[in-house]
C-alpha atoms as an extended CHARMM CRD file, in Angstrom:
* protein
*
        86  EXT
         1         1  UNK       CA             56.7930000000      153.7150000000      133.2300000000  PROA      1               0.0000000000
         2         2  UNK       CA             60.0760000000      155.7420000000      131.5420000000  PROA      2               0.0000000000
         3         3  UNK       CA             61.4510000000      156.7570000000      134.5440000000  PROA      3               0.0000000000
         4         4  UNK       CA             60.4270000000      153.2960000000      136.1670000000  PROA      4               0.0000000000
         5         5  UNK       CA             62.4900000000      151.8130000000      132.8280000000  PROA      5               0.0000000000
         6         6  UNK       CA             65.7860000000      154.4560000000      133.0550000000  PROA      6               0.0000000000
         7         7  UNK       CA             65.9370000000      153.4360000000      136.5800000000  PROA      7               0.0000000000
         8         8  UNK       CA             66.3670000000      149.7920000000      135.5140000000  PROA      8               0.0000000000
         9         9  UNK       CA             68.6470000000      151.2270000000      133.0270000000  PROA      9               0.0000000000
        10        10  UNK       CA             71.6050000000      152.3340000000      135.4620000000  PROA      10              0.0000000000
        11        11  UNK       CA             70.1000000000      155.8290000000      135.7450000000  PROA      11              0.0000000000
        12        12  UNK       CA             69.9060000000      157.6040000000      138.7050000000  PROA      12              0.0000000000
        13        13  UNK       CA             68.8610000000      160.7270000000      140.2150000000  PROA      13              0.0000000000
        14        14  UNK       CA             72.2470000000      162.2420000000      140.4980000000  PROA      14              0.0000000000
        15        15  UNK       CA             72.9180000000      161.6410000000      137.4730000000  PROA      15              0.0000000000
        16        16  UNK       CA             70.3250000000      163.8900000000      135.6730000000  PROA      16              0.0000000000
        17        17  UNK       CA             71.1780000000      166.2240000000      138.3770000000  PROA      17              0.0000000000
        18        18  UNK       CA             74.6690000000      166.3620000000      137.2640000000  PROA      18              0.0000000000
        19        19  UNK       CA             73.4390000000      166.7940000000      133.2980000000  PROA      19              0.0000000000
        20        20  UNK       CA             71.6020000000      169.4960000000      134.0560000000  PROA      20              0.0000000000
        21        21  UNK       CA             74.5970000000      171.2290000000      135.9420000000  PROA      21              0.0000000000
        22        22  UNK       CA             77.0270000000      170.3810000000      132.7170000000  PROA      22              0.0000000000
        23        23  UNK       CA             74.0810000000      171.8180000000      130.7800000000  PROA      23              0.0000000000
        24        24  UNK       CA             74.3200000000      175.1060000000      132.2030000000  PROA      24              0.0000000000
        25        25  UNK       CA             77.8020000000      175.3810000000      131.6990000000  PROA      25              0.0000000000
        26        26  UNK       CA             78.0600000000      174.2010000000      128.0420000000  PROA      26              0.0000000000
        27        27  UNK       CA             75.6410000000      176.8120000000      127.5630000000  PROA      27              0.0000000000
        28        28  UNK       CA             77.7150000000      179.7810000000      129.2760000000  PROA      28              0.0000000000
        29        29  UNK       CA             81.1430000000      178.0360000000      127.3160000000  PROA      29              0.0000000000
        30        30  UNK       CA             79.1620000000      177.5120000000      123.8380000000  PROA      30              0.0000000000
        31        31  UNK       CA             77.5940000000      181.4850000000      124.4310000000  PROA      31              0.0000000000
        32        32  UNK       CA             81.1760000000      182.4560000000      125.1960000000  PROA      32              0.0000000000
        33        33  UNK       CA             82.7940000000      180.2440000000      122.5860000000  PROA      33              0.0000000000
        34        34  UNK       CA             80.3270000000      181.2550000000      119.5350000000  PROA      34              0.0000000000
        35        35  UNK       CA             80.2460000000      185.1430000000      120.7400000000  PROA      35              0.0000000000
        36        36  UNK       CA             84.1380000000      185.1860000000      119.3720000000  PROA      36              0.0000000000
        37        37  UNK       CA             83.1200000000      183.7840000000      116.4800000000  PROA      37              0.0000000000
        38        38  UNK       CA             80.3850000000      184.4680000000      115.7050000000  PROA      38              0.0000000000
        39        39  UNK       CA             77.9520000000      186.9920000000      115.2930000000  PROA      39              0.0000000000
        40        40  UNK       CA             75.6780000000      188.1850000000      118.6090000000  PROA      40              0.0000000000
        41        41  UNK       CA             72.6210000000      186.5550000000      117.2190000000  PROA      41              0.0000000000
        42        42  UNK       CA             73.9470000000      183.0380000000      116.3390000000  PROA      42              0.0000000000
        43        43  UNK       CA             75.8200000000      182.8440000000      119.6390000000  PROA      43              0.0000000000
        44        44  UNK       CA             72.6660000000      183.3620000000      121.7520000000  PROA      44              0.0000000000
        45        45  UNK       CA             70.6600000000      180.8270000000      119.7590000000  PROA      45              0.0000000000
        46        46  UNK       CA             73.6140000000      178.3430000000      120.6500000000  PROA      46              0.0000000000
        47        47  UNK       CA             73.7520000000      179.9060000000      124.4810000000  PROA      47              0.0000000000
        48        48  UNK       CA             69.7690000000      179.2180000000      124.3770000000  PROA      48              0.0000000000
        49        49  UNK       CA             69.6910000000      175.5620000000      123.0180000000  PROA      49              0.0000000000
        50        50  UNK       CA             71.8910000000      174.2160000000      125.1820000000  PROA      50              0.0000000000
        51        51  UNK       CA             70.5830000000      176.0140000000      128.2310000000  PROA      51              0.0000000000
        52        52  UNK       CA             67.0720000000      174.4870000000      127.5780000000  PROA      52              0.0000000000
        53        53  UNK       CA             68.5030000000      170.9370000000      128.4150000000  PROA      53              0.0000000000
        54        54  UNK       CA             69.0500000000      172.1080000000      131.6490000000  PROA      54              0.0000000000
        55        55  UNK       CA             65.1780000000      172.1210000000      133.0660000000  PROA      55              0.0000000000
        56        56  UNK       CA             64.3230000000      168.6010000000      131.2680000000  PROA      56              0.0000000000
        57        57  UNK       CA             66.9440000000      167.1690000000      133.1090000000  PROA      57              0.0000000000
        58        58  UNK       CA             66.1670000000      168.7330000000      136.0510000000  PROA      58              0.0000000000
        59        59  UNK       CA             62.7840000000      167.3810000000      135.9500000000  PROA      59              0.0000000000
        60        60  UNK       CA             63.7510000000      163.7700000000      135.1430000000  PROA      60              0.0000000000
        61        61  UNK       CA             66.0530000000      164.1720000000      138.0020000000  PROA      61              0.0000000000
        62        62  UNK       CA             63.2680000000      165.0910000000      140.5830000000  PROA      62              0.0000000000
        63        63  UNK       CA             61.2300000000      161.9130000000      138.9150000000  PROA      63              0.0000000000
        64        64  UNK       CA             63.6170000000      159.4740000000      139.7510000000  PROA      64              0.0000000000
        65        65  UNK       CA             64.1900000000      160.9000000000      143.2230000000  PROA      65              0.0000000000
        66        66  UNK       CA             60.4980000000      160.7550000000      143.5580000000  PROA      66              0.0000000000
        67        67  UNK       CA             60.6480000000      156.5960000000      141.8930000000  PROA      67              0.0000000000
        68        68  UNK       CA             64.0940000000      156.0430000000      143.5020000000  PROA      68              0.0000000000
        69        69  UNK       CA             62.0450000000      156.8850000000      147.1490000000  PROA      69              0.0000000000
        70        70  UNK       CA             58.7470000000      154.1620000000      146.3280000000  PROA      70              0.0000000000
        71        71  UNK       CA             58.8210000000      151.2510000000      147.9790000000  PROA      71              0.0000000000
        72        72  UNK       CA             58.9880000000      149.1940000000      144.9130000000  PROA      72              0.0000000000
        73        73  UNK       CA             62.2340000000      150.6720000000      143.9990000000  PROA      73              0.0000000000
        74        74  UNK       CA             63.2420000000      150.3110000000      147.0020000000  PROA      74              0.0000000000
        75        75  UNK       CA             62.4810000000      146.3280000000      147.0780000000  PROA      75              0.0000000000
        76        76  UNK       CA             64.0510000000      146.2090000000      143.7270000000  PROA      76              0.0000000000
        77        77  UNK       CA             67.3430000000      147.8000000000      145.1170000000  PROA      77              0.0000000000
        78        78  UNK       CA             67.7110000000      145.3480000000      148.1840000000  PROA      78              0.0000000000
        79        79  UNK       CA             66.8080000000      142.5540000000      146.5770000000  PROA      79              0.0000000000
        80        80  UNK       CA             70.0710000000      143.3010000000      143.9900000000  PROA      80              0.0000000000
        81        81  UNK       CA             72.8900000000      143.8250000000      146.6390000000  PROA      81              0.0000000000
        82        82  UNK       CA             72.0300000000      147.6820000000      147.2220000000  PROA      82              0.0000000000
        83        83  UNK       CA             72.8860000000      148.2060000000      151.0200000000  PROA      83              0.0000000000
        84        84  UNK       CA             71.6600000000      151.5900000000      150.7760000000  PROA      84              0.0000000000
        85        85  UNK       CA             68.4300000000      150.2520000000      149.3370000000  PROA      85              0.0000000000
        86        86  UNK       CA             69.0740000000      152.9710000000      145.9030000000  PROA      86              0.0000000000
C-alpha cells in the first residue's frame, strides 16, 4: 500500500536507486568533511548515519521495481499516456 501510494506520488524506482547512490557518497564526503574537523569519533558517527540511508533506499527501490512490474501498475501507466507502460 506505501509503495503502491509513492508510486502514485511521482516516485519511481530509479529514483530511490539514485538516493541510495548520493547516500553513499554524502557519507564518504560528510566522513571526510567531519574527520578535518572533527574528532575521529564524531566523524564516523556522521560517516555511519548517513551511510545507513543507503540500504532503506535500496530496498524501497527494489519494491517499486517489483510494483512498477504488476500488472496493475502497469494498467495504471498506459492508461495515463506512459508509452513505456512505467
Amino acid at each position: 500500500m506505501i509503495v503502491k501510494k509513492l508510486h502514485e506520488a511521482g516516485l519511481k524506482s530509479e529514483h530511490a536507486y539514485l538516493a541510495a547512490a548520493a547516500s553513499i557518497g554524502l557519507s564518504l564526503t560528510s566522513w571526510l568533511a567531519s574527520n578535518r574537523n572533527e574528532s575521529l569519533e564524531r566523524a564516523d558517527r556522521w560517516g555511519i548515519f548517513v551511510g545507513e540511508w543507503a540500504p532503506t533506499f535500496f530496498g524501497l527501490g527494489l519494491a517499486l521495481a517489483q510494483y512498477e512490474n504488476t500488472p496493475e501498475a502497469q494498467t495504471a501507466a498506459s492508461s495515463n499516456g506512459d508509452p513505456h507502460g512505467i
